[in-house]
N, C-alpha and C positions, 0 to 999 in steps of 0.2 A: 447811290444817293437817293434815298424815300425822294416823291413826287407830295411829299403831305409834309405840311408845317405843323401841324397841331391835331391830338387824338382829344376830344371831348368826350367823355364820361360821365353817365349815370352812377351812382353809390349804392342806394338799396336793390338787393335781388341782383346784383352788376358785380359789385365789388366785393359784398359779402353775402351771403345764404339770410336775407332779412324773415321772409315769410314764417319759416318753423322755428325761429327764434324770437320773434312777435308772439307766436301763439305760448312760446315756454314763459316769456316774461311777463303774459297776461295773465296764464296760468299760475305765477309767483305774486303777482298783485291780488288776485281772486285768493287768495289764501290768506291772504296779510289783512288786506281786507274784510273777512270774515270774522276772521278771529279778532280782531281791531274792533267790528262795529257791532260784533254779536249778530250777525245776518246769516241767513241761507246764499251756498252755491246761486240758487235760482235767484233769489232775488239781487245776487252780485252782477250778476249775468244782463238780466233785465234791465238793473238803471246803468249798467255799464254802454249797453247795444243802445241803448235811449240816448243815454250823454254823450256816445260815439256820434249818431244818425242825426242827431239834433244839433251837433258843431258845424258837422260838414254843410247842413243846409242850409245855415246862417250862414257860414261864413264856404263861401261855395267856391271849388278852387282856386284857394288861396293857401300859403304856406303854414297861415293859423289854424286849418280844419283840421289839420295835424298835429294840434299840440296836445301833448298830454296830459300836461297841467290843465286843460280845460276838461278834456275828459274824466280826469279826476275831480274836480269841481264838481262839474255837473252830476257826475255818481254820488257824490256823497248827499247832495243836492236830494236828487232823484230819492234816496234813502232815509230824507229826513233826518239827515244828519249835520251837524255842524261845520261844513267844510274847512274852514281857517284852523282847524285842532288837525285834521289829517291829509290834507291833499298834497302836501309838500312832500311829506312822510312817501307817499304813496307815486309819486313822478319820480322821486330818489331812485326808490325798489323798482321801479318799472325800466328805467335807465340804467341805474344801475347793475342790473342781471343783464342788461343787451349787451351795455359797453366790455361787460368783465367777460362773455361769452362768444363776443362775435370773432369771426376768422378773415382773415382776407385769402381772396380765392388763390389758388395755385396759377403760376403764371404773369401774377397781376407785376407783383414784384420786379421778376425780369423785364416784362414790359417797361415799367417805369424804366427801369435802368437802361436800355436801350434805348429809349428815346432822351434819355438826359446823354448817353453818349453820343448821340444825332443831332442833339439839337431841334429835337420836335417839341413843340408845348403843349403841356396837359392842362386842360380845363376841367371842371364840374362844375353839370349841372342838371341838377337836382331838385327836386319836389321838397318840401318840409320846409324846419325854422334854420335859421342860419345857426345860432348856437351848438344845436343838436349837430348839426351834418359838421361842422368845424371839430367839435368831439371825437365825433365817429373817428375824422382823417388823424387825427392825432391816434386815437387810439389804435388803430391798426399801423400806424407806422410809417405812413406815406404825406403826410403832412410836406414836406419839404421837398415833394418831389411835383406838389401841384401849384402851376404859374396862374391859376385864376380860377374863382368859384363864382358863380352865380344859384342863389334859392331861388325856389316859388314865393317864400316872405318877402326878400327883396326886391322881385322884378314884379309883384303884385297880381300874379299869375301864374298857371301851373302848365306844365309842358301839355298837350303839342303849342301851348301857344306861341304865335312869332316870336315877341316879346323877348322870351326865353333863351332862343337859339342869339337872336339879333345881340342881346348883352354880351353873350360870353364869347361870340364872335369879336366883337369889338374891345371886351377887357382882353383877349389874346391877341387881339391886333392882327387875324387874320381873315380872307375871306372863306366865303362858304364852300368853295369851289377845292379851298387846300386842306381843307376838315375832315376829319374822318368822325364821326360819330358813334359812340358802344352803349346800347343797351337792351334791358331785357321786355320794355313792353313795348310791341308790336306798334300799337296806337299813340305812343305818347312819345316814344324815343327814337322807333324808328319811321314810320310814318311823318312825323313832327318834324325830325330833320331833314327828310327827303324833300318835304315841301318847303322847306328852306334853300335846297340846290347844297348841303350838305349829303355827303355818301356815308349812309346809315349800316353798319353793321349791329345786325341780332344777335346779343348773346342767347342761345336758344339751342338745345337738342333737338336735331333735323334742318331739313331745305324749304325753303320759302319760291314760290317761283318768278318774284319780284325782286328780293332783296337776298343778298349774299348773308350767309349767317355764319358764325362763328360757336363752338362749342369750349372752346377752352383758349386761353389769354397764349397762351404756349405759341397760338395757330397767328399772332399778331407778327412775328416776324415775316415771316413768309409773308403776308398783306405788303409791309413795307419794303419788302426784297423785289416784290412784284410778282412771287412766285405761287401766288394764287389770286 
């Protein structure tokens, strides 16, 4: 019988490969874009990094400095453009290429099913808007296998903040102590829940000499056997 009532999880870069599928889908809007507004690469580029650096400082972690639809705004903005003619258009394509392309990791799946045959509950919690991250878990499949979500939009803060860990603890109804936590940045997932009195496993290639880290979801039985 696991010693853990509940595995909480990270989504991007955790659950699926976010990073080099961010840069393909940006790379699919910087084309659309182009060709849409009659502009140069460079000057896509330019009021893109502008409307990126200029959401996040306004709205400084929080679940909104993530949205896309403002970044798209602000681009078309930044270009001198008409935004209400394209920015919709341009969130579509940008989400649209993530959702149709992303994978979920090898492993993840069985996990889930092992802990639905346990009796353990899965949480997420995650950085971004709640729409978007609700998408994502449909789209890979695992929608039905998770007992509680907590965003950064909803809890008005981005991890490591307390805040963060403290909700999803309590929408799962368990303590910090019976948690296991999974994710891949160091400072915001595993750190962040440490300092909560949650047990942080790194998804992460290599050994930490603080934190137990994890390479492949595969390796999650074993944690719950107790045999690592």
């Amino acid at each position: 019988m696991s010693m853990y009532k509940a595995i909480i999880l990270d989504l991007d870069d955790t659950l699926y490969e976010y990073e080099a599928l961010n840069r393909q889908a940006v790379a699919a809007l910087r084309d659309y874009t182009c060709q849409l507004c009659n502009v140069s690469v460079e000057e896509f580029d330019n009021a893109f990094s502008k409307a990126r650096k200029d959401t996040k400082d306004i709205l400084v972690e929080t679940g909104a400095s993530h949205n896309r639809m403002l970044y798209c705004q602000r681009t078309l903005e930044n270009l001198g453009k008409k935004p209400a003619v394209a920015a919709l258009g341009m969130y579509e394509l940008y989400w649209g290429y993530m959702l149709e392309h992303m994978v979920l990791r090898d492993g993840v799946k069985e996990m889930l099913d092992l802990c639905r045959d346990r009796g353990i509950k899965v949480g997420i919690c995650s950085d971004l808007t709640a729409h978007i991250q609700h998408r994502k878990l449909k789209t890979l499949g695992i929608d039905e296998y998770i007992d509680a979500i907590v965003t950064s939009e909803e809890a008005g803060a981005e991890k490591p903040n307390p805040i963060m860990f403290h909700m999803i603890l309590n929408k799962l109804g368990v303590d910090a102590r019976d948690a296991i936590f999974i994710g891949d940045s160091l400072r915001k997932d595993i750190e962040g829940a440490a300092s909560q009195g949650i047990e942080p496993l790194w998804f992460h290639n290599g050994e930490h000499k603080s934190f137990r880290t994890i390479s492949s979801f595969y390796e999650i039985r074993g944690i719950l056997d107790g045999s690592k």
